[in-house]
C-alpha positions in Angstrom: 26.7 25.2 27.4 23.5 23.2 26.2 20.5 23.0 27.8 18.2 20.3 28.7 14.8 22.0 28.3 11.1 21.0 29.3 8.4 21.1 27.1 7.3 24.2 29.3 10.7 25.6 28.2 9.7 25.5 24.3 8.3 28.5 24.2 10.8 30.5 26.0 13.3 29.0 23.2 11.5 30.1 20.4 10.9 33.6 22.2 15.0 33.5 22.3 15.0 32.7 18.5 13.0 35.7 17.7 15.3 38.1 18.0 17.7 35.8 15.4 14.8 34.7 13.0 17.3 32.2 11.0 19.4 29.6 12.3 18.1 26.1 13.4 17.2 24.1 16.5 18.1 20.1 17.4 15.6 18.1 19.2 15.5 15.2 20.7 12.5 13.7 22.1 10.9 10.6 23.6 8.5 8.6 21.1 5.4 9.2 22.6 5.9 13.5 22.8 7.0 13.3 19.7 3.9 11.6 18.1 1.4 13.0 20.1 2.1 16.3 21.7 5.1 17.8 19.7 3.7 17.8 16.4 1.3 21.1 16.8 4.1 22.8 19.2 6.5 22.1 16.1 3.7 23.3 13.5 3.2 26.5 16.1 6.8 27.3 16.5 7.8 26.7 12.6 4.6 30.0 12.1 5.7 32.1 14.2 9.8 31.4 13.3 9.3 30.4 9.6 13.1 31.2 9.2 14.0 28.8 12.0 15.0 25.2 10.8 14.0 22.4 13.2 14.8 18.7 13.4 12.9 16.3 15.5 14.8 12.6 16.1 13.2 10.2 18.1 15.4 8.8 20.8 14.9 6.2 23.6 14.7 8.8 26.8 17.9 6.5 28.1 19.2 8.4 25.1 18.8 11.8 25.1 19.8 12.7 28.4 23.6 11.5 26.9 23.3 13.0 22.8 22.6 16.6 24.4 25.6 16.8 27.1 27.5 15.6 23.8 25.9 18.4 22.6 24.3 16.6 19.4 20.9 17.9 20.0 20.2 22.0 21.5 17.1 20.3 23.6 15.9 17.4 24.8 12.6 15.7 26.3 12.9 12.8 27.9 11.9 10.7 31.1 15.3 10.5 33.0 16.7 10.4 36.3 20.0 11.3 36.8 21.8 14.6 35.3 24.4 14.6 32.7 27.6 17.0 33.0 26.6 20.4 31.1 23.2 19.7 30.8 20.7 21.8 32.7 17.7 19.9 33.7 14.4 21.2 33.8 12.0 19.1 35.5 8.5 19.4 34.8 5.6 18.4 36.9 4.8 15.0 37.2 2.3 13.3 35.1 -0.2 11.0 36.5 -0.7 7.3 34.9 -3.7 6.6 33.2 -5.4 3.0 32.5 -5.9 2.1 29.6 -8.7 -0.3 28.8 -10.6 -1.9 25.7 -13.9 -0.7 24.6 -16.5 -2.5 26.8 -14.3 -3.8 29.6 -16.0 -4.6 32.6 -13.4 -2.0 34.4 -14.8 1.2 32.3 -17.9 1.5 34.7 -15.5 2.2 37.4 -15.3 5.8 38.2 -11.8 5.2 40.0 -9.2 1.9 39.6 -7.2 0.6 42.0 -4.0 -1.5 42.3 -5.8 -4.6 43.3 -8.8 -3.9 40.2 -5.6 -5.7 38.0 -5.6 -8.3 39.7 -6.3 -11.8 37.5 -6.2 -8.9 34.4 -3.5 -9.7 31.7 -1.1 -6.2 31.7 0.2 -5.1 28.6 3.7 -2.7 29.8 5.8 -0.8 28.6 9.5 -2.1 28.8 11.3 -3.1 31.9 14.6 -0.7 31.1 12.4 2.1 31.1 11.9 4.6 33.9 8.1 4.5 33.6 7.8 1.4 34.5 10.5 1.4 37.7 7.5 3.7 38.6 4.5 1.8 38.1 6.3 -1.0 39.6 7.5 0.8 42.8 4.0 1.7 43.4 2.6 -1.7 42.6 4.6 -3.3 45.1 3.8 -1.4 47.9 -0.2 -2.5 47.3 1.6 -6.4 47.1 -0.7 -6.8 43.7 1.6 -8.7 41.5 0.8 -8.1 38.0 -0.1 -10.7 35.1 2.2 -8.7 32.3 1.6 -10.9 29.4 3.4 -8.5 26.6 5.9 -5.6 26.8 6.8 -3.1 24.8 9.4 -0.2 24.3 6.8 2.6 24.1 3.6 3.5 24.5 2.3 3.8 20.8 2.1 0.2 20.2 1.1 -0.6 23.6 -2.4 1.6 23.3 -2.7 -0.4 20.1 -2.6 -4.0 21.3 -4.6 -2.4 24.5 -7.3 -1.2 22.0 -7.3 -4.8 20.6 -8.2 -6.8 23.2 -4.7 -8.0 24.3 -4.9 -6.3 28.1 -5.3 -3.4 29.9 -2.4 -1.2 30.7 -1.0 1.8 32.4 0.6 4.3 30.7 1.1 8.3 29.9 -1.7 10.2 29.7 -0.2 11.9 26.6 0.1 8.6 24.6 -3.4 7.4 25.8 -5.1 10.9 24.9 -4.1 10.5 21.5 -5.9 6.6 21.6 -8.8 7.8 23.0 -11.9 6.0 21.7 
């Protein structure tokens, strides 16, 4: 049976693959892990398991969740939330939004932002299939703030991009917006 791992489960994989130092391992990982965080855990693991092939594909997180209970992939990491027959999920804890904002926006004094800070404030989002932003939007509507999303976008890369260029502010994970920082 495959398994549906965390990132917090990495390790204990590659711990596993010591005691067979060849063979190879299938990932499958959301864009902005695998951009931002998953590069040094690969370059880590591939040291310490030089005999160990890995691939890396980048999947929509609706994706993933499927391609390892076909078994195409050995792990996954993805934002889902339902389970899959024969996949064991592993959920790790929950990370917290961040905004993101231009250089100089009037908003970057402010030690803490609230839902109603976006209000008149053009929203740059990530897509509206995607689980983050059921999320953002759950907890949005329960402040009654309706958002001003001028542009969406399927992941988070892009969106800290047009973010740093002056097209809106934006909420999105922290693990994407640390790597945009500055």
């Amino acid at each position: 049976e495959r398994s549906f791992y965390g990132l917090d489960r990495i390790a204990k994989a590659a711990a596993e693959l010591h005691h067979r130092p060849t063979g190879s391992l299938r990932l499958a990982a959301a864009v902005g892990p695998s951009f931002y965080w998953l590069p040094e855990i690969i370059t880590k693991f591939r040291e310490s398991q030089p005999g160990v092939g890995l691939s890396l594909n980048v999947l929509p997180s609706s994706e993933i969740l499927d391609a390892v209970s076909m078994q195409q992939y050995d792990m996954g990491l993805a934002d889902v939330s339902s389970d899959a027959p024969g996949v064991e999920i592993e959920k790790l804890p929950p990370l917290e939004f961040v905004c993101a904002l231009p250089n100089g926006h009037h908003l970057s004094r402010k030690r803490r932002i609230t839902a109603k800070d976006f209000s008149n404030e053009p929203v740059v989002m990530i897509s509206p299939d995607s689980h983050q932003q059921q999320r953002i939007m759950k907890a949005f509507s329960s402040t009654y703030t309706q958002l001003d999303i001028v542009v969406e976008a399927s992941n988070s890369g892009p969106i800290c991009a047009m973010v740093a260029h002056g097209a809106g502010i934006s909420i999105l994970d922290p693990i994407t917006a640390r790597a945009f920082r500055n």
